[in-house]
C-alpha positions as CSV (number, residue, x, y, z in Angstrom):
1,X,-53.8,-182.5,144.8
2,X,-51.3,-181.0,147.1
3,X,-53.1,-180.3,150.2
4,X,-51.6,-183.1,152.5
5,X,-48.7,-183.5,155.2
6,X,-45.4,-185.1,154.4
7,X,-43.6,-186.1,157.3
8,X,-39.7,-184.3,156.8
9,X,-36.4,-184.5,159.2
10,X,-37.0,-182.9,162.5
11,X,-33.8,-180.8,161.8
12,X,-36.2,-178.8,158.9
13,X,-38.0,-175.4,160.0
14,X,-39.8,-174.5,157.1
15,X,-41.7,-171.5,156.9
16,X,-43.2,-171.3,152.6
17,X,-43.2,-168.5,150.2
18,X,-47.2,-168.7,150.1
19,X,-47.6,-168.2,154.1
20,X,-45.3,-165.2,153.2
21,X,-47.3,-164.4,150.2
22,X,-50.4,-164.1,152.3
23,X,-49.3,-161.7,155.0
24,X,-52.0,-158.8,155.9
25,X,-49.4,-155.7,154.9
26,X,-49.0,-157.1,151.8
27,X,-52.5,-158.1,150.8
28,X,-54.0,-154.4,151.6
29,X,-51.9,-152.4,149.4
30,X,-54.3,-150.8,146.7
31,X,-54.4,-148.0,144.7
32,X,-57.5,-145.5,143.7
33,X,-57.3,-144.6,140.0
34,X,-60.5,-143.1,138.8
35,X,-62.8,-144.2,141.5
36,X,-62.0,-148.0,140.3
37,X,-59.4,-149.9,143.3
38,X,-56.0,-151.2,141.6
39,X,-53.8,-153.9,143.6
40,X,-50.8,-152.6,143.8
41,X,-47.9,-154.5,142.6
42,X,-46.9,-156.8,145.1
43,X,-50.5,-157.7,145.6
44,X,-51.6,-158.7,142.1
45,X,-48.1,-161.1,142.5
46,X,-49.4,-162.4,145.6
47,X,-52.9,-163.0,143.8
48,X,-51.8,-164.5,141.0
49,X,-50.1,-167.1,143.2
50,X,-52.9,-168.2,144.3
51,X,-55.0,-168.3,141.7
52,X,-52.6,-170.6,140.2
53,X,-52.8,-173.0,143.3
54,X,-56.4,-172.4,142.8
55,X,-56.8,-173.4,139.1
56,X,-54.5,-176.5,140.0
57,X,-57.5,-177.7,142.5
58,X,-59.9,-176.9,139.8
59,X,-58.7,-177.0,136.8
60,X,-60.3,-174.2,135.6
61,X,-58.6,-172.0,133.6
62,X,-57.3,-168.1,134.3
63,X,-56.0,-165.7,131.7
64,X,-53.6,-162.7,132.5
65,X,-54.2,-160.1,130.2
66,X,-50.9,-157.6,129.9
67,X,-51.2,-154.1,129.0
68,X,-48.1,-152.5,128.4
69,X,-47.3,-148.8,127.6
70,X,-43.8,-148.6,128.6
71,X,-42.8,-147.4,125.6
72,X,-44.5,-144.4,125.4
73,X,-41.3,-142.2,126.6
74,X,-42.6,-141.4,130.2
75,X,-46.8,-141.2,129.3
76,X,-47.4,-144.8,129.9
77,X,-48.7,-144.1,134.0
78,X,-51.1,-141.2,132.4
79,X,-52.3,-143.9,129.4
80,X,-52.8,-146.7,131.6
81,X,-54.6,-144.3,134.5
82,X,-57.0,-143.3,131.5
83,X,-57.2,-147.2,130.5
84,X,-58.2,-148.4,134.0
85,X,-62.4,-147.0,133.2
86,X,-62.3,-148.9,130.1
87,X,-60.6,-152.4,131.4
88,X,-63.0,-152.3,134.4
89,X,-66.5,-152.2,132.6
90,X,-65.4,-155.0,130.6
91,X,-64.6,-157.2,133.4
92,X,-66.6,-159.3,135.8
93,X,-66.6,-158.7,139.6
94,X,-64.5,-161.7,140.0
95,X,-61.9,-160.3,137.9
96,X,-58.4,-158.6,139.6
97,X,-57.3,-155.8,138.4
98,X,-53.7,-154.5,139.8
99,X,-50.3,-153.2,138.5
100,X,-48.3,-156.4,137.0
101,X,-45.4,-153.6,137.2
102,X,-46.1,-150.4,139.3
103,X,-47.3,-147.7,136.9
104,X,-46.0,-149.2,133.6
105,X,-47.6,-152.6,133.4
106,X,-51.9,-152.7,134.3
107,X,-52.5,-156.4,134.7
108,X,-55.9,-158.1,134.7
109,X,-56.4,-161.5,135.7
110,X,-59.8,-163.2,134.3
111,X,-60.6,-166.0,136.9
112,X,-62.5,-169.3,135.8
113,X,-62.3,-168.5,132.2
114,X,-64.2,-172.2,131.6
115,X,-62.9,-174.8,129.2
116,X,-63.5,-173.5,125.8
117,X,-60.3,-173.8,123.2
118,X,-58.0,-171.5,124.6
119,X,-57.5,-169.8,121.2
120,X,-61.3,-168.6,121.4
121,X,-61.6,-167.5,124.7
122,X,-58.5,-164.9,124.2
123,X,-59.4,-163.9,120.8
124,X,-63.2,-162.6,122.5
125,X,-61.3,-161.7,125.5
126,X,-58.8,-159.5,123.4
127,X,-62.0,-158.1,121.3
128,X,-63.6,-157.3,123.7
129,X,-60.9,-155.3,125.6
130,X,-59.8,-153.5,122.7
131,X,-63.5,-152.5,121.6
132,X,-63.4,-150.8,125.6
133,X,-59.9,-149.2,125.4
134,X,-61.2,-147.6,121.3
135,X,-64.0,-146.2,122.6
136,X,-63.0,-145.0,126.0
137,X,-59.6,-143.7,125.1
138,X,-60.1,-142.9,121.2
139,X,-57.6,-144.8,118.3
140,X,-54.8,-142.2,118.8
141,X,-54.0,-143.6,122.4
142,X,-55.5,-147.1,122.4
143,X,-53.0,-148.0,119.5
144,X,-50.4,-146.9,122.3
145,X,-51.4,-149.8,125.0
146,X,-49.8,-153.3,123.9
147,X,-51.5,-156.2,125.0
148,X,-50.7,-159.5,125.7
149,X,-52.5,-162.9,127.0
150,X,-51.6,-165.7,129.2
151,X,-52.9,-168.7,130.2
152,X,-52.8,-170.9,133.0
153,X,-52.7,-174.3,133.1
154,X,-50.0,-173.6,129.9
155,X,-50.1,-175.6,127.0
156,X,-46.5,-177.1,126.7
157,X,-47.4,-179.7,124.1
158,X,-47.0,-183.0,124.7
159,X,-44.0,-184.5,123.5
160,X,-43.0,-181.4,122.0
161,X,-39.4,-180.1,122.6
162,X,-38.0,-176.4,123.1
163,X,-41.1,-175.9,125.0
164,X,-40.2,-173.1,128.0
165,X,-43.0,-171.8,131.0
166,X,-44.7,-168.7,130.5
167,X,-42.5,-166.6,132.6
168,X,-45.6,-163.8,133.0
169,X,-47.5,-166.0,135.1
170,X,-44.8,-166.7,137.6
171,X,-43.4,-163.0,138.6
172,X,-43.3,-164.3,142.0
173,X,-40.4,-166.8,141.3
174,X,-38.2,-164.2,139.8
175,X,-35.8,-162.4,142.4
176,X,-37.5,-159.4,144.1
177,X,-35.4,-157.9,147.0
178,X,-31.5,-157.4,147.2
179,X,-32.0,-159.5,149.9
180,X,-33.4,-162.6,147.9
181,X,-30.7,-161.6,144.9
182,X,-27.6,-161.8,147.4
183,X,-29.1,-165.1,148.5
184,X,-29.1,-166.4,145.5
185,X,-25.9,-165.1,144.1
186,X,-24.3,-166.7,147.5
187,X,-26.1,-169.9,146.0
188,X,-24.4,-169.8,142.9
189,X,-21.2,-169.0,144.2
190,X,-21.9,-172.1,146.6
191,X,-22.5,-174.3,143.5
192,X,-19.3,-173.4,141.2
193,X,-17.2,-173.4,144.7
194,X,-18.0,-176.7,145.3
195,X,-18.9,-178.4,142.1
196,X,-14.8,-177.2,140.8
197,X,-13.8,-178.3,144.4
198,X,-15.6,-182.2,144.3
199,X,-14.5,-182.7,140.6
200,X,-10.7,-182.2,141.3
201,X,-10.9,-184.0,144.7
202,X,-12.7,-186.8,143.6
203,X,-10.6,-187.0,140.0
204,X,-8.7,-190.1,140.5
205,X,-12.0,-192.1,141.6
206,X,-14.1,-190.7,138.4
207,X,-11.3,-191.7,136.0
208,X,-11.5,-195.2,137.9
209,X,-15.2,-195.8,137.2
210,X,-15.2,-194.3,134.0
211,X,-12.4,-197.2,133.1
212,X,-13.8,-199.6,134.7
213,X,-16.8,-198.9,132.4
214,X,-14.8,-198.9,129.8
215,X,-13.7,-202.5,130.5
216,X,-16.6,-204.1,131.2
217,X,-19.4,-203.2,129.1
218,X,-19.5,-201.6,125.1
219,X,-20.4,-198.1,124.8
220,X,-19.4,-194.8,125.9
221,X,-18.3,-194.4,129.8
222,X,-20.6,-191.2,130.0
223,X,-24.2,-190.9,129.2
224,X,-26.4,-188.3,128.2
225,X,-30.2,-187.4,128.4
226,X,-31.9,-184.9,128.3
227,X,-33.9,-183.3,131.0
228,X,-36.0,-180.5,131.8
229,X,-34.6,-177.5,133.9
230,X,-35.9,-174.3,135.7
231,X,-39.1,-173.2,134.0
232,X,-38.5,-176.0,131.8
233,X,-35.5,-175.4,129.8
234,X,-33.7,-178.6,128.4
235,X,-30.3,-179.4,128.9
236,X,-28.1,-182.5,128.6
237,X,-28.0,-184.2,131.9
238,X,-24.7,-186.5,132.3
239,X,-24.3,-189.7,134.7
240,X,-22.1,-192.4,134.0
241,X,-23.3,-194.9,131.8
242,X,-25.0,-197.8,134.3
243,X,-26.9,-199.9,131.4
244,X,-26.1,-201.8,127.9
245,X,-25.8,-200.2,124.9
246,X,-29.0,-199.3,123.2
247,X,-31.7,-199.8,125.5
248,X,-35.6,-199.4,124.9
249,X,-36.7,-196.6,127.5
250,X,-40.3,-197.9,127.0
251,X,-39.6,-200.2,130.1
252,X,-38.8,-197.0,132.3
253,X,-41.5,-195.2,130.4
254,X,-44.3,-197.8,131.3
255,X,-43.1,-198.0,134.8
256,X,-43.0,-194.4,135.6
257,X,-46.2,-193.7,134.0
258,X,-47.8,-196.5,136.3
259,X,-45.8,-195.0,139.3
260,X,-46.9,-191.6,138.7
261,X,-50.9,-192.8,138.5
262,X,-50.1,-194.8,141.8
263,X,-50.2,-198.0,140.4
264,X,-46.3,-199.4,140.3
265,X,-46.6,-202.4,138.7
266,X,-45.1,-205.3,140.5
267,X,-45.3,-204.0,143.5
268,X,-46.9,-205.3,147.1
269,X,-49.1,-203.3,149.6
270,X,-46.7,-204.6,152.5
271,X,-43.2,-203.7,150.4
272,X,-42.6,-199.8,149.9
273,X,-43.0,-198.6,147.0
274,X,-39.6,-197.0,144.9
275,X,-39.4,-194.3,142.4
276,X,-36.8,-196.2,140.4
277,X,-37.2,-199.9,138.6
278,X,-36.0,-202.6,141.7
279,X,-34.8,-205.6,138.7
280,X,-34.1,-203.5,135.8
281,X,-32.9,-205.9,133.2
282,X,-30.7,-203.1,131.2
283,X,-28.4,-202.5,134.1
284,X,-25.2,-203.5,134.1
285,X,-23.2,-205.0,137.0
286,X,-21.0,-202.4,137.7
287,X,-24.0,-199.6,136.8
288,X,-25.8,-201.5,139.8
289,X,-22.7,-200.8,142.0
290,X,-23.1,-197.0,140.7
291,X,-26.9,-196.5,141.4
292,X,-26.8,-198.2,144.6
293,X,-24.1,-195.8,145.7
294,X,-25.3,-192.6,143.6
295,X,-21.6,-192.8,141.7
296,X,-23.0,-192.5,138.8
297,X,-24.8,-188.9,139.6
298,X,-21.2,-187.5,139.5
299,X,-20.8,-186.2,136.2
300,X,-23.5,-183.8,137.1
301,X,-21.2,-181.9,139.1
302,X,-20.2,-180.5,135.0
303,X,-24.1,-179.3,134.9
304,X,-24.1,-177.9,138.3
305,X,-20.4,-175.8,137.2
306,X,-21.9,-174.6,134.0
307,X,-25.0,-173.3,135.6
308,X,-27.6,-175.8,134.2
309,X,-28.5,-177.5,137.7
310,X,-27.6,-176.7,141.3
311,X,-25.9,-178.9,144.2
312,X,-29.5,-178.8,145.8
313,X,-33.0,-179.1,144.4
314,X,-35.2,-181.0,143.0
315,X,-34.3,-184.1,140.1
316,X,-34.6,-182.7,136.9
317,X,-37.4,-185.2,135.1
318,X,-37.1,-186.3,131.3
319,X,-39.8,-185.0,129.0
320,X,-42.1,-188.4,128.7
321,X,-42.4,-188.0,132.8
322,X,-43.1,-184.0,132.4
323,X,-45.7,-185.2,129.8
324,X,-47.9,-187.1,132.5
325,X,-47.5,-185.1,135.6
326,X,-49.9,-183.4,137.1
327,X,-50.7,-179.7,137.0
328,X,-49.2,-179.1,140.5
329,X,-46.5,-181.9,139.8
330,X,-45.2,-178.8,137.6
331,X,-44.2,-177.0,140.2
332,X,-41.1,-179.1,141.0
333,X,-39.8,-178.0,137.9
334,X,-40.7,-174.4,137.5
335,X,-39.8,-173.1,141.1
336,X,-35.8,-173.6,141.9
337,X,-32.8,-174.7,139.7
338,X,-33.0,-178.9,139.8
339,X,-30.2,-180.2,142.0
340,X,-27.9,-183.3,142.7
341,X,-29.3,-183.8,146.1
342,X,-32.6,-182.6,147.8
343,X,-34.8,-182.9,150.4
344,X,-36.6,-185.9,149.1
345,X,-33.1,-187.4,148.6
346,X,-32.0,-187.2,152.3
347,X,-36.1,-188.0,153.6
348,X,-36.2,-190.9,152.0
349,X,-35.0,-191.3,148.7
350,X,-36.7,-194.2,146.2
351,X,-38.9,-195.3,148.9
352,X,-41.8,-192.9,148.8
353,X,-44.4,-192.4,146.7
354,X,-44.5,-190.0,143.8
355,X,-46.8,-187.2,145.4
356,X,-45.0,-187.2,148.6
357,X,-41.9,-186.7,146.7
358,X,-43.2,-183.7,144.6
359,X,-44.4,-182.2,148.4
360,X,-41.2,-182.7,149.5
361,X,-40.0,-180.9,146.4
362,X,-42.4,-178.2,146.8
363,X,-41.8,-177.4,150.1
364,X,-38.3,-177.2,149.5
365,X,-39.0,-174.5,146.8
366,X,-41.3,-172.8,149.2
367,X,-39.1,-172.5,152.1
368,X,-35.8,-172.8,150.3
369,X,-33.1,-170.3,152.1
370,X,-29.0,-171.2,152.0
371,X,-29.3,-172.8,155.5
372,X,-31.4,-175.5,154.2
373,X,-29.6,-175.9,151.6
374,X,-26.3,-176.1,154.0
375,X,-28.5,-178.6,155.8
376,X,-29.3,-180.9,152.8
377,X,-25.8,-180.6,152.0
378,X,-24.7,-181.8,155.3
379,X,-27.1,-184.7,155.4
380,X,-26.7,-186.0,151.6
381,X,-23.6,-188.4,152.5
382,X,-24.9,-190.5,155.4
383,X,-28.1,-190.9,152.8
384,X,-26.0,-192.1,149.9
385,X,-23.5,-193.7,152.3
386,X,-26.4,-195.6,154.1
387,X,-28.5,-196.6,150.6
388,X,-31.5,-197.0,151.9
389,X,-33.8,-196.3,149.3
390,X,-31.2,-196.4,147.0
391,X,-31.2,-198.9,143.7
């Protein structure tokens, strides 16, 4: 689980969005709405932070029941007031009930739901509600009340594609504050800035590798994958092409399954372990050159221009790693925009395990702020340059 240290660069100060989460101004702010307490909005956010870090411990499901009345031209507050009596005698003491959005949204968030199929427990949890709202409100003004159910740990299918994360159970990670959406605009502006800036620059030496690739091995000079972004969204990841033509990606898929369960094949108790395959027989001579150096990360500079990744943050996995990770290993992928370069890129690259590189991910997404990134930024050549790690 994620509940141990990882040593960082003394230059980091990082300060995470769940120590903010937690601060006493924002966890008191309730509301009274007939005689029943209502968390306020950005309280029932806060909770449902942590009751995802707490069903990642556990493994016990949660559901987050939605009920939206929005539409009702300026009534929904006066609905979902009435609704409040109904939702509460139908929930348990360990339940939450707060306002998902202040006044339009009433969210309930069933803790522990146990480990029945998922389909059963929100078809009775659904019936049950509804039954409440019919009888408490009447069928004129239940009908008004839309509801909708989400659960956590998600269901993303393995080996499934288009899959994308529940945004409902992650209001936290979308942009609250001016503040936080300046910040991240500046971001953005950072990435297109500099991604337009490095590919013109660094033109001459990316048509030389991509000739030299050319020249010494069949295939095309560019290759493409594709990876998982922000919340999970695919894209096509480019990186020059560094092995023959054609490879099996069972090899890689074998080793980062064993790497992932803490068992790298191959691998001593005195020699450090890598995140990448030390002899891979598929590279090529020149696309060992590349990795060593990073060269052949390059081409995502064209991801990070048309918004798909970001100059910092974490690696974007492929779907067969996604498929294995861990509940909080998902974390990595939902939190920030992937990157080029990152914290565990410039702590230590490919030697460090796999959890210690998902901390370092994750505490990059909790205390991520333009200075760090600035910071990363600033560090990133002297780690490629140096290669440590690197293979």
């Amino acid at each position: 689980m994620e509940n141990s240290s990882v040593k960082t660069a003394p230059w980091l100060s990082l300060n995470t969005r769940a120590d903010k989460a937690a601060k006493p101004s924002t966890m008191l702010a309730t509301d009274e709405v007939r005689g029943y307490t209502v968390w306020g909005e950005e309280t029932l956010n806060a909770m449902l932070t942590l009751e995802r870090r707490r069903a990642e411990r556990s493994r016990k499901p949660f559901v987050l029941m939605l009920l939206d009345a929005h539409q009702e031209n300026g009534s929904a507050a006066k609905i979902l007031h009435q609704a409040v009596a109904a939702v509460a005698s139908s929930t348990r003491e360990t339940d939450l009930i707060g306002w998902y959005k202040q006044n339009e949204i009433l969210g309930v968030i069933f803790t522990e739901v146990g480990s029945d199929a998922k389909k059963v427990i929100t078809e009775t949890l659904c019936a049950k509600i509804n039954a409440s709202l019919h009888e408490s409100l009447g069928a004129a003004r239940a009908t008004k009340i839309s509801m909708s159910l989400h659960v956590f740990p998600e269901d993303w299918g393995q080996g499934g594609s288009g899959w994308v994360a529940d945004s409902k159970l992650y209001p936290d990670l979308q942009p609250q504050s001016a503040r936080t959406k300046v910040a991240l605009g500046v971001k953005r502006a950072i990435d297109i800035a500099g991604s337009s800036s490095l590919m013109l620059l660094l033109s001459p030496v990316l048509l030389t590798i991509a000739l030299i690739i050319k020249l010494t091995s069949d295939g095309p000079m560019l290759f493409e994958q594709k990876r998982l972004g922000q919340f999970g969204e695919e894209f096509k990841c480019l990186k020059f092409r560094s092995m023959l033509l054609n490879c099996d990606s069972k090899i890689h898929q074998d080793y980062i399954q064993q790497f992932i369960a803490g068992k790298e094949a191959g691998q001593v108790s005195a020699v450090p372990t890598v995140y990448k395959i030390t002899n891979d027989p598929r590279i090529t001579p020149i696309g060992r050159f590349l990795r060593k150096t990073s060269l052949d990360e390059f081409p995502q500079l064209w991801n990070v221009l048309r918004g798909e990744m970001s100059l910092v943050g974490p690696r974007p996995p492929v779907r067969y790693e996604f498929d294995i990770y861990d509940i909080w290993h998902r974390r990595r992928v939902f939190e920030v925009k992937p990157g080029i370069t990152g914290l565990w890129q410039v702590s230590g690259r490919s030697r460090t395990r796999f959890d210690e590189m998902v901390r370092l991910d994750l505490r990059y997404c909790q205390s991520w702020s333009l200075w760090l990134d600035v910071k990363i930024l600033l560090a990133t050549p002297w780690a490629v340059f140096s290669g440590d790690g690197a293979y």
